[in-house]
C-alpha positions as CSV (number, residue, x, y, z in Angstrom):
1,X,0.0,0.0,0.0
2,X,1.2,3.5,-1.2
3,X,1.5,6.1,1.5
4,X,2.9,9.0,-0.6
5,X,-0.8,10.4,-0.5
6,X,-3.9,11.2,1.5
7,X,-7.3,10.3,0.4
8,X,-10.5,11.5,2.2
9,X,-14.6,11.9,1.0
10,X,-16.8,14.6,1.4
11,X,-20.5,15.0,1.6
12,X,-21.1,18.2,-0.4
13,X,-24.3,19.5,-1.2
14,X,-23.7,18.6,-4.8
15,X,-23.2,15.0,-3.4
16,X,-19.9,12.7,-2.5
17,X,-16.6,14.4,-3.3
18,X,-13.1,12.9,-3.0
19,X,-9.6,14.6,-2.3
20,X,-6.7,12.6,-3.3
21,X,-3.4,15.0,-1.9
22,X,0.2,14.7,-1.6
23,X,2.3,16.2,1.9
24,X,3.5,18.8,-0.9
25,X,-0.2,19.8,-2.7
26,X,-1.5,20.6,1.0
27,X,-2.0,24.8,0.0
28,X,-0.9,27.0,3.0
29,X,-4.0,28.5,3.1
30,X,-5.7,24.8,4.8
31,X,-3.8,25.3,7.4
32,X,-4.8,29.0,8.1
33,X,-8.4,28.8,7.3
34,X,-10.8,30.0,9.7
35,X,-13.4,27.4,8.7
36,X,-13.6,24.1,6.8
37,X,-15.8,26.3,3.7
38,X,-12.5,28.5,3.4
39,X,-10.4,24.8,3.9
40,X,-12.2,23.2,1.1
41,X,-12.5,25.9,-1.4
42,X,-8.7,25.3,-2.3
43,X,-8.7,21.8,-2.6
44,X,-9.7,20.0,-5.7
45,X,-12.8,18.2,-4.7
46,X,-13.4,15.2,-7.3
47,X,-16.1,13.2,-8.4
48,X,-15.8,8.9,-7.9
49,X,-14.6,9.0,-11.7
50,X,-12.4,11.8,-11.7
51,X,-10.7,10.2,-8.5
52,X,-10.5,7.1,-10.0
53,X,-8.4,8.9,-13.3
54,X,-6.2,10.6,-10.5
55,X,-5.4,7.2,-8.8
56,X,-4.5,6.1,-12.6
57,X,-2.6,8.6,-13.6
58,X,-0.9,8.1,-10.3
59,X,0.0,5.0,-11.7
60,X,-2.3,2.7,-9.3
61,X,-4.5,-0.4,-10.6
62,X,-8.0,-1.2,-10.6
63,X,-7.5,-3.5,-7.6
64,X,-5.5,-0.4,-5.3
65,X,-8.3,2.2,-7.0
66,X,-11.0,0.0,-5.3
67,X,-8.7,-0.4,-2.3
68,X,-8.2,3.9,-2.2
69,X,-12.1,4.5,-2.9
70,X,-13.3,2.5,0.2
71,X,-10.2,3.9,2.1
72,X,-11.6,7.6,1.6
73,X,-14.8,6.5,2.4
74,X,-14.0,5.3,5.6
75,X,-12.1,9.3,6.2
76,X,-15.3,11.0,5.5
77,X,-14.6,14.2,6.4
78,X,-17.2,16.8,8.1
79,X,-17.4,19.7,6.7
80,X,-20.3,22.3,7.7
């Protein structure tokens, strides 16, 4: 299992979003935020298919996408 990268989902209003970040991708801003809207609004916030091209392009396989999608399911993160 890869641990270069952090994978999380989100219940947005506009339905289930996924993050897939690196240490480095983390913008300065998320840690300065005042609240989770101004946390998320820098963070590229994908759909189940664009995560899944992410985790491909990242170089992963069909059997570690599966693997990353439940994993970010199980980090749902709150955001209010």
């Amino acid at each position: 299992m890869r641990t270069d990268f952090f994978v999380a989902a989100l219940f947005r209003p506009e339905g289930e979003r996924f993050l897939v970040l690196r240490p480095a991708e983390f913008p300065a801003s998320f840690f300065f935020a005042t609240s989770w809207d101004e946390k998320v609004r820098e963070l590229t916030l994908l759909t189940e298919d664009g995560f899944r091209v992410r985790l491909t392009e990242m170089g992963l396989s069909s059997d570690e996408e599966d693997y990353q999608l439940e994993r970010a399911r199980g980090l749902h993160l709150s955001v209010r």
